[in-house]
TORTI-991662 format. One record per residue (C-alpha): residue number from 1; x, y negated, z. Coordinates in steps of 0.1 Angstrom, whole numbers. Layout:
REM residues N
ATOM_num_px_py_pz
ATOM_NUM_X_Y_Z
...
END
This chain:
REM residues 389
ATOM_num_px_py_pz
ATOM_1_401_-2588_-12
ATOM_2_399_-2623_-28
ATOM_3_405_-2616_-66
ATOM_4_401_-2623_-91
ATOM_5_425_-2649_-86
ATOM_6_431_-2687_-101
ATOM_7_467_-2694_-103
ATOM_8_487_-2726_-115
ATOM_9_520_-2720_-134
ATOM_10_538_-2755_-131
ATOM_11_560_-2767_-154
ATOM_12_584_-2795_-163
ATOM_13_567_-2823_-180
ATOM_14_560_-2818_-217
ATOM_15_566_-2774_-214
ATOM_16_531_-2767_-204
ATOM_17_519_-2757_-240
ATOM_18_556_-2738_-245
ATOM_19_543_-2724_-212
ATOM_20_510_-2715_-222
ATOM_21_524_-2693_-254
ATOM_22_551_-2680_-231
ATOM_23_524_-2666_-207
ATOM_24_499_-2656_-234
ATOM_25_525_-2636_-249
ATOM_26_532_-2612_-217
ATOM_27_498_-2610_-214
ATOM_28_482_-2635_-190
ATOM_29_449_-2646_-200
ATOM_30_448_-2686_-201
ATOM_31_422_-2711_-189
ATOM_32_431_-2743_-190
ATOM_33_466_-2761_-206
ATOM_34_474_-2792_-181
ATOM_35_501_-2820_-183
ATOM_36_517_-2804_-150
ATOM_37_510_-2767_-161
ATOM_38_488_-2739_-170
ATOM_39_456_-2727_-149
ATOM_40_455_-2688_-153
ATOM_41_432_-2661_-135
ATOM_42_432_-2629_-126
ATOM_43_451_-2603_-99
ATOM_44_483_-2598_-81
ATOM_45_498_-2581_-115
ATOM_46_493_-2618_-131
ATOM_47_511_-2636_-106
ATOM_48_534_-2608_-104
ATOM_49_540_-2609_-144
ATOM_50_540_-2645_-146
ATOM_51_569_-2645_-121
ATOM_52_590_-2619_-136
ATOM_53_588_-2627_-173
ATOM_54_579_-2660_-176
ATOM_55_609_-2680_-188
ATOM_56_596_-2719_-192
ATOM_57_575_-2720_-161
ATOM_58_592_-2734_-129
ATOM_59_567_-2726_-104
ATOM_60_540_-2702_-97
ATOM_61_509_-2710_-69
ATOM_62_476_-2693_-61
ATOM_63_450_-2715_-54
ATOM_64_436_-2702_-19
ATOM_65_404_-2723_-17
ATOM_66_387_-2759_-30
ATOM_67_370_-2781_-9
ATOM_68_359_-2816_-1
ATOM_69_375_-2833_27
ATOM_70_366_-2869_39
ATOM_71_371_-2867_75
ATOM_72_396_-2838_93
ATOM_73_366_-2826_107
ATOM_74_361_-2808_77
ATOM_75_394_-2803_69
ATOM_76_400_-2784_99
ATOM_77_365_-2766_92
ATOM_78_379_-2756_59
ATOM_79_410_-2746_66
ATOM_80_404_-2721_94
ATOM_81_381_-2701_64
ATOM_82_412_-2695_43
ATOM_83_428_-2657_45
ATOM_84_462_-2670_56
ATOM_85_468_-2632_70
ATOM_86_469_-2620_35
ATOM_87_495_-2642_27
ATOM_88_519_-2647_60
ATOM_89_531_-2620_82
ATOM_90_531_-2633_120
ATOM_91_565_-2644_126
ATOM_92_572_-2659_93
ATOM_93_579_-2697_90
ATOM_94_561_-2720_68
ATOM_95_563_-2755_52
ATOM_96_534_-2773_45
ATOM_97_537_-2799_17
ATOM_98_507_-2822_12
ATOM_99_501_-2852_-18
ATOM_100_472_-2871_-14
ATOM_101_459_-2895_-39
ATOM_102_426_-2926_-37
ATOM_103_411_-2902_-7
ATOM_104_398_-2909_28
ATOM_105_422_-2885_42
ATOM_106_455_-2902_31
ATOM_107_481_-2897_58
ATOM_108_501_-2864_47
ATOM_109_517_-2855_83
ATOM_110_480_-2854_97
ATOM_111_467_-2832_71
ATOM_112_496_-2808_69
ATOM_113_490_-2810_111
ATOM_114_455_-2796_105
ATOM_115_468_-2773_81
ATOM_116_493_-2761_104
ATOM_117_472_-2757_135
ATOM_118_449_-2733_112
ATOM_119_478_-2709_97
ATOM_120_493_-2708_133
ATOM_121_457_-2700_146
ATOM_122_452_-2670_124
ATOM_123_492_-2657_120
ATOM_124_512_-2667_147
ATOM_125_537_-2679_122
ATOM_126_562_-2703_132
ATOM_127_567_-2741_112
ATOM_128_601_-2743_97
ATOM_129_617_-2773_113
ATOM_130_651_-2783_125
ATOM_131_647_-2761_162
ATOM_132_640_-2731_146
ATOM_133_663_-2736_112
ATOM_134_694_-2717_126
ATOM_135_676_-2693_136
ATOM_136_666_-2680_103
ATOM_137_696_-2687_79
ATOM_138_694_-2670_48
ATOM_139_654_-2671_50
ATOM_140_633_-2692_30
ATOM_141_601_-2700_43
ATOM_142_569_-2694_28
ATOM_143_558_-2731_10
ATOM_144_518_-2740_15
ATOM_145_509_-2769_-12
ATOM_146_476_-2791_-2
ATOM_147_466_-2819_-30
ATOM_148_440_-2840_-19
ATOM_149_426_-2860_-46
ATOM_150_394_-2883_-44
ATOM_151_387_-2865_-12
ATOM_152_386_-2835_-26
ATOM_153_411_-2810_-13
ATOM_154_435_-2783_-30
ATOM_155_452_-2754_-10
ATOM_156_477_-2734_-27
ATOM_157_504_-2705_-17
ATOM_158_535_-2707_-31
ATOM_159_544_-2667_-50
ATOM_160_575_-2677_-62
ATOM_161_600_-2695_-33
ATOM_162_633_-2711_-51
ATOM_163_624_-2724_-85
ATOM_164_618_-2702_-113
ATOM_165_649_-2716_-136
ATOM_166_673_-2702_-112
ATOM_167_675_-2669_-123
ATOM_168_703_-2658_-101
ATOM_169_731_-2657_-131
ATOM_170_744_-2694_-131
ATOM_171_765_-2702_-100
ATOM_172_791_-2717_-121
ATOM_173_783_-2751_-138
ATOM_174_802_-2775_-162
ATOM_175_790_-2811_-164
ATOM_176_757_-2821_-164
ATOM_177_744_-2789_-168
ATOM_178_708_-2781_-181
ATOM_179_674_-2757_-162
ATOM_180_674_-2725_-176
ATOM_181_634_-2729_-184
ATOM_182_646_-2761_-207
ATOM_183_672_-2739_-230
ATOM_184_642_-2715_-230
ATOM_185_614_-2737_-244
ATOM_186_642_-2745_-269
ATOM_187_640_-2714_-282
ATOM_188_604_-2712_-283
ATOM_189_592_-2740_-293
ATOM_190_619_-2736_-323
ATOM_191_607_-2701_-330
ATOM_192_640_-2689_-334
ATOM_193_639_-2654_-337
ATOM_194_660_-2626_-321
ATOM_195_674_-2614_-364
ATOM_196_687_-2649_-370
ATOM_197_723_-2659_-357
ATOM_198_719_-2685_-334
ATOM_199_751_-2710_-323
ATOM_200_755_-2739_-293
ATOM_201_785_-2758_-308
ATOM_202_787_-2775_-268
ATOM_203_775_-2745_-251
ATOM_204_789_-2756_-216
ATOM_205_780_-2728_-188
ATOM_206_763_-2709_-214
ATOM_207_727_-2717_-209
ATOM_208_712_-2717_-239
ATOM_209_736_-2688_-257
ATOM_210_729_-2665_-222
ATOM_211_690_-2674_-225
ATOM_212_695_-2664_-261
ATOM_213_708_-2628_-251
ATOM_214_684_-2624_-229
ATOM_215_655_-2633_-250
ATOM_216_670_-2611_-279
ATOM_217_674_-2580_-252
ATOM_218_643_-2584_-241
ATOM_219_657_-2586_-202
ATOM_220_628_-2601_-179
ATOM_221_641_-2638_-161
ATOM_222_631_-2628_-128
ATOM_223_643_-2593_-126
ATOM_224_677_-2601_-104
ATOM_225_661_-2628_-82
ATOM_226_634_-2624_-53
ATOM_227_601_-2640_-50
ATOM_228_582_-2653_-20
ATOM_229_553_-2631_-27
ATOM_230_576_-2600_-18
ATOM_231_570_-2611_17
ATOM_232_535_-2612_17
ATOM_233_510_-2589_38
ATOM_234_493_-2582_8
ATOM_235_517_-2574_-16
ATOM_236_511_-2542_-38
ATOM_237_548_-2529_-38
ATOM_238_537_-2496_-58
ATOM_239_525_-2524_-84
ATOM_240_557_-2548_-80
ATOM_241_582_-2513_-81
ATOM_242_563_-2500_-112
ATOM_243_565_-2537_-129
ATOM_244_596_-2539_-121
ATOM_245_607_-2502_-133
ATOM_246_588_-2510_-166
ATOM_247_606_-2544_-174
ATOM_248_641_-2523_-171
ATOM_249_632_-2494_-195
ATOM_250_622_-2526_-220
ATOM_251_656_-2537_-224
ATOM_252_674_-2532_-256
ATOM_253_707_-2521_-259
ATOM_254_723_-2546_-275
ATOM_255_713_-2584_-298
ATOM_256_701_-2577_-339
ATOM_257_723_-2608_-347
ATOM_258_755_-2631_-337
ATOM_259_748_-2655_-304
ATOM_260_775_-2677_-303
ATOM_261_788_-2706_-278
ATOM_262_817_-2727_-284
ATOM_263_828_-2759_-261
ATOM_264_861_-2780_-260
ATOM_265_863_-2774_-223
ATOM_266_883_-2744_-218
ATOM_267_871_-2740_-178
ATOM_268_831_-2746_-195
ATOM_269_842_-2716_-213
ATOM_270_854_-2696_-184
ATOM_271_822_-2704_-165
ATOM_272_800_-2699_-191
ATOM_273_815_-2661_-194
ATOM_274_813_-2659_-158
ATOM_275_773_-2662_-157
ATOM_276_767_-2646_-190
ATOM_277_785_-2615_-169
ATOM_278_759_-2616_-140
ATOM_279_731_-2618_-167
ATOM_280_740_-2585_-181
ATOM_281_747_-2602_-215
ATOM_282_786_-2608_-221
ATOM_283_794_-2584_-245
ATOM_284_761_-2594_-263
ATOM_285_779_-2635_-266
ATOM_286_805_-2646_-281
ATOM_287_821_-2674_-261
ATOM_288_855_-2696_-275
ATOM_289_871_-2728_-262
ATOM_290_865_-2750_-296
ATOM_291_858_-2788_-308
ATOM_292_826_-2793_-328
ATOM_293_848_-2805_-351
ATOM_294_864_-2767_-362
ATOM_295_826_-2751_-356
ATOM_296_818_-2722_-387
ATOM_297_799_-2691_-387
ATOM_298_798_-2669_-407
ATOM_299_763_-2666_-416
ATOM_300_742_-2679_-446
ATOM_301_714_-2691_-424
ATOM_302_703_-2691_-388
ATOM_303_694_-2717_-356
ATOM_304_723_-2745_-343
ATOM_305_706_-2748_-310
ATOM_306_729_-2770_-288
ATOM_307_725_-2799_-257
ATOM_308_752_-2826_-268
ATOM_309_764_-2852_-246
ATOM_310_739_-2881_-238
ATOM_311_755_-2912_-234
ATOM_312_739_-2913_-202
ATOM_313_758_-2894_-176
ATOM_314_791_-2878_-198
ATOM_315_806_-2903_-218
ATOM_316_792_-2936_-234
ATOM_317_770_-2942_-267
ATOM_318_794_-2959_-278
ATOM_319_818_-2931_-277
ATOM_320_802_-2912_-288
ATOM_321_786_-2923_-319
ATOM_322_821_-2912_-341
ATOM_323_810_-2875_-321
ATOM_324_779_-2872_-336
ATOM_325_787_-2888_-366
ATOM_326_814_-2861_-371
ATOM_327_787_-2832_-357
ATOM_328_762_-2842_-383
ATOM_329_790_-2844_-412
ATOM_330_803_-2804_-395
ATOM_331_763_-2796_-406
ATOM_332_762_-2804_-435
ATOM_333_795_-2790_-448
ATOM_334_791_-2757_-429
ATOM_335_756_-2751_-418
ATOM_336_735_-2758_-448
ATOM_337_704_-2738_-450
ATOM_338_707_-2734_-413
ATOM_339_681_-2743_-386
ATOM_340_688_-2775_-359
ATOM_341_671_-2780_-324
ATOM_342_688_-2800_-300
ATOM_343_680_-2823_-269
ATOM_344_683_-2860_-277
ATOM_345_681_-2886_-248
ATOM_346_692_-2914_-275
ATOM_347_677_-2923_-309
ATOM_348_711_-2945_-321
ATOM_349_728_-2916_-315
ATOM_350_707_-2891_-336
ATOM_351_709_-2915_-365
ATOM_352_743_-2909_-366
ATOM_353_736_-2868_-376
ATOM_354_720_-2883_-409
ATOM_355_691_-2854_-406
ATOM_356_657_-2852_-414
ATOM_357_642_-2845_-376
ATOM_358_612_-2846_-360
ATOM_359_606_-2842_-324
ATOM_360_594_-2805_-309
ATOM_361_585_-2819_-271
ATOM_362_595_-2847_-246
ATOM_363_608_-2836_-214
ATOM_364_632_-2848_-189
ATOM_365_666_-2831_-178
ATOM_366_682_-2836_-147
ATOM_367_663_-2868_-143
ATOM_368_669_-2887_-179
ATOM_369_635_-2885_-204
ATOM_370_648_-2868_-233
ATOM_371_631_-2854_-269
ATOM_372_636_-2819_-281
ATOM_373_648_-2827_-320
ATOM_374_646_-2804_-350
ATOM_375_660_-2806_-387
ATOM_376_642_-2779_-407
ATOM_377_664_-2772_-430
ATOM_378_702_-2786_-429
ATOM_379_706_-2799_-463
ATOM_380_746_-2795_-479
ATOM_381_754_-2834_-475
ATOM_382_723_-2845_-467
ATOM_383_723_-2886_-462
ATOM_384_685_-2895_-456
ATOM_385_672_-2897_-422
ATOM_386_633_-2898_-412
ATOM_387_621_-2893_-379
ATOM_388_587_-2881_-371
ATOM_389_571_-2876_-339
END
């Protein structure tokens, strides 16, 4: 056996200290909080955990060994000591992907060659590549991550195979459409809580009203999804079955208070319905084809939680400064006393809201570097802005 083991959650930039409360709170003992992500230790019900609940983390590695390598002589030394039998059946194919930064050792196809030459030497595994693609359609093959940095070197196994953001429940998208782990670390980082109504006035496909739901019913992100380290020789799958069995029984019946999505799009709608269905949470949503403009709840207080357009990819700044000019004017008629997060690629445009904000986290979505903005409290025509952050 080689636990206890050191993992590496990744994250999107600016969500490894969302990440780091997210893991803490199912549990996972933290050791160190890194721009890229969160270092963790311990066994296969860590990884495990981290996989199935985790809901801000987009990738989950074990670190299989550390080791300085200046010439591929010790490289290849190296990698032939690694337990790559615990980790990939014979017969399975692998990737290799390899980054290597101010090292001796800098050409990535030679190193992932050495690597290669020492999983096929102690698994009889087979390299994905184009020959042997259509022969395994449907299959995803097992990722191997080297990082060699100032010659030293970094070999890591891949437990969780497509990204952890696809949780299996959004096939249909409307435009420009944002990760799952993002709407997530909205919620957190917002400490929003599962008694207060929460609304997405441009809900789109649902994300963040269906992340919501699931947050509120306690249902695990992972739970309808596979992970890479199901394949694994060493996999524990009494553990995984009872970890599995034990996030079901968790799940509550139904939400404490109103989650509510509303978009102009009438086919955003329909999607958004479509997805909330596969993640168990459409009668727990409430989901109308609706302008910003008519948005009301019916609720003293709560969280306005919402991704408006950019100005980047859907529509222009200039078009829509009268949008958000009318969305802030629609808060402070409506919502005040409420609670505002939203994603902000554009600070001309968040003037318009005439809020109070200050900035949760930075991030990027779908490419474009964007700022997580919060108003504390909505004040009932409210004029003076501040920004902080």
């Amino acid at each position: 056996m080689i636990e206890p083991l050191e993992a590496f959650a990744i994250t999107a930039p600016g969500l490894s200290r969302i990440a780091a409360r997210d893991l803490g709170a199912i549990g996972v003992a933290i050791t160190e909080v890194e721009s890229a992500g969160v270092t963790f230790k311990g066994g296969l019900r860590e990884v495990y955990a981290a996989n199935l609940r985790a809901r801000t983390v987009s990738r989950v590695i074990v670190r299989l060994a550390r080791f300085q390598a200046r010439t591929f002589a010790e490289l290849e030394r190296h990698s032939a000591r690694i337990s790559w039998s615990k980790f990939i059946a014979p017969g399975r194919r692998f990737e290799i992907r390899v980054t290597s930064r101010k090292s001796r050792l800098y050409h990535s196809a030679a190193v992932a060659e050495r690597i290669e030459r020492a999983v096929r030497d102690a698994t009889e595994a087979e390299p994905a590549d184009a020959t042997t693609a259509e022969e395994h359609v449907g299959e995803t093959a097992q990722l191997i991550i080297a990082r060699i940095e100032r010659d030293e070197c970094v070999v890591s196994m891949d437990s969780s195979g497509a990204l952890l953001h696809m949780r299996g429940y959004r096939r249909a998208v409307a435009k420009a459409p944002m990760r799952e782990t993002i709407a997530a670390a909205m919620l957190l980082a917002c400490e929003w809580r599962a008694d207060e109504p929460l609304f997405d006035p441009f809900c789109g496909s649902g994300t963040i009203p269906i992340e919501g739901a699931m947050l509120a019913r306690r249902i695990a992100p992972g739970l309808d999804r596979v992970f890479a380290f199901e394949q694994w020789p060493w996999i524990e799958a009494g553990l995984w079955s009872r970890m599995r069995r034990d996030a079901e029984l968790e799940i509550l019946d139904g939400v404490a208070a109103p989650i509510i999505g509303t978009d102009r799009d009438e086919g955003a709608i329909r999607a958004a319905g479509e997805n909330a269905d596969r993640a168990r949470v459409r009668d727990d949503v409430e989901l109308v084809a609706s302008p910003v403009s008519e948005a009301s709840v019916d609720a003293g207080s709560g969280w306005v939680v919402t991704n408006p357009p950019y100005g980047v990819r859907v529509g222009t700044s200039r078009e829509l400064r009268n949008l958000y000019a009318r969305f802030g004017a629609v808060l402070r008629e409506r919502f005040g006393g409420w609670q505002l997060a939203f994603l902000s690629a554009d600070h001309a445009l968040e003037a318009q809201l005439g809020l109070e904000l200050e900035t949760l986290f930075r991030t990027t979505n779908g490419g474009i570097p964007v700022r997580c903005m919060m108003s504390r409290a909505i004040a009932p025509n409210a004029t003076n802005v501040s920004r902080r952050g």
